[in-house]
C-alpha positions in Angstrom: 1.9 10.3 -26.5 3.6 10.7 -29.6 2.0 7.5 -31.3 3.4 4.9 -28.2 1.3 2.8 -26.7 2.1 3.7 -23.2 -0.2 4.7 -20.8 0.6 7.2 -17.7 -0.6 5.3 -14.3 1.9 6.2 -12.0 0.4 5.6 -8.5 0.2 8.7 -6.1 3.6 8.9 -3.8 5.2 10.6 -1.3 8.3 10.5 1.4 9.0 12.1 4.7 12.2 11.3 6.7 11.5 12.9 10.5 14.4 12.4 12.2 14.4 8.8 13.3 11.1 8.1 11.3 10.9 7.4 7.3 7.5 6.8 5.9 6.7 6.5 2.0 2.7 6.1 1.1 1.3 5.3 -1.9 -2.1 5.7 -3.4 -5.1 7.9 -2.9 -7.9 7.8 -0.8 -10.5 10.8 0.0 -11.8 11.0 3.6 -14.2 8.8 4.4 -13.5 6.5 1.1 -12.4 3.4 3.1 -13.7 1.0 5.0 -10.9 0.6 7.6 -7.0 0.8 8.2 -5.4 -2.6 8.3 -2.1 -2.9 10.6 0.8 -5.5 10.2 3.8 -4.8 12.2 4.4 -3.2 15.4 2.8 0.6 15.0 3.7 1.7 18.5 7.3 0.3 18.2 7.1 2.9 14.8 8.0 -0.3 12.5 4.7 -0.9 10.2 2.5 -1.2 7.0 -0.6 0.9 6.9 -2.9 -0.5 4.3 -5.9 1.9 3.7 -8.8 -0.3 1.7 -12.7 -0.4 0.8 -14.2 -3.1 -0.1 -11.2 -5.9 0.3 -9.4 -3.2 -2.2 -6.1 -1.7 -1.0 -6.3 1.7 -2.2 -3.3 3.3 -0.6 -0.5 1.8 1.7 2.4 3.0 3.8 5.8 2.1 5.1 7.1 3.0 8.4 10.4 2.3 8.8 10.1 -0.8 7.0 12.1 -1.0 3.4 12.3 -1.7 -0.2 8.4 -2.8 0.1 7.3 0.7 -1.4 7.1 -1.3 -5.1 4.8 -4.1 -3.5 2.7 -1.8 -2.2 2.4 0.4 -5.7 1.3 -3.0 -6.8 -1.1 -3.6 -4.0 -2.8 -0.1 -5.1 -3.0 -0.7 -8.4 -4.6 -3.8 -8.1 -7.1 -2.5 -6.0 -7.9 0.5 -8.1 -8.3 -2.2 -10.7 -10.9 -3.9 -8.6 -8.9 -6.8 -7.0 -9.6 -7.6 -3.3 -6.8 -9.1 -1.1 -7.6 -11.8 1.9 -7.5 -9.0 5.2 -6.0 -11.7 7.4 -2.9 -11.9 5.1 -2.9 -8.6 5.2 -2.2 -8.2 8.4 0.0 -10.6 9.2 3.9 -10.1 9.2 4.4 -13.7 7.9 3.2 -13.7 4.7 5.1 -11.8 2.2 4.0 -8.7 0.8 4.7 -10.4 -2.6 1.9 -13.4 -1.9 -0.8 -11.2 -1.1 -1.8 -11.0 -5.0 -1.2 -14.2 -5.7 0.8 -13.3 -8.9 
């Protein structure tokens, strides 16, 4: 726009704070467009990562009550809509940094 050479790819967000629950989720995904949910935290303690992905591809991921991730996961999602595929097993698991999971 206006002869830059800058594209608009701003990744799909949105926040909810519900009382003593804060989520933040990024990406899009239609119904039935994924394969599977992958968990890593404790979901019934209401501290997780949702990871929504098809194909090894993380196409949209969520916080709950978990912080200052939201900017890994925008990277997770764009990688996926780019075609990259992340190991499932590290994406589950609590250990390995969000920031490892591309490999970058």
């Amino acid at each position: 726009m206006l002869g830059e050479p800058v594209s608009y790819d701003r990744v799909p967000y949105f926040f909810t704070d519900q009382y003593d629950l804060g989520m933040e989720y990024a990406g899009y995904v239609e119904p039935g467009g994924y394969d599977q949910v992958v968990f890593r935290g404790d979901p019934a303690g209401y501290e997780f990562l949702a990871f929504w992905v098809a194909g090894g591809r993380v196409l949209a991921g969520m916080n709950v009550n978990i912080w200052d991730v939201q900017d890994d996961l925008q990277k997770l999602v764009r990688a996926g809509y780019a075609g990259r595929s992340v190991d499932l097993v590290k994406l589950a698991d609590p250990g390995v940094p969000v920031t490892d999971l591309l490999g970058d």
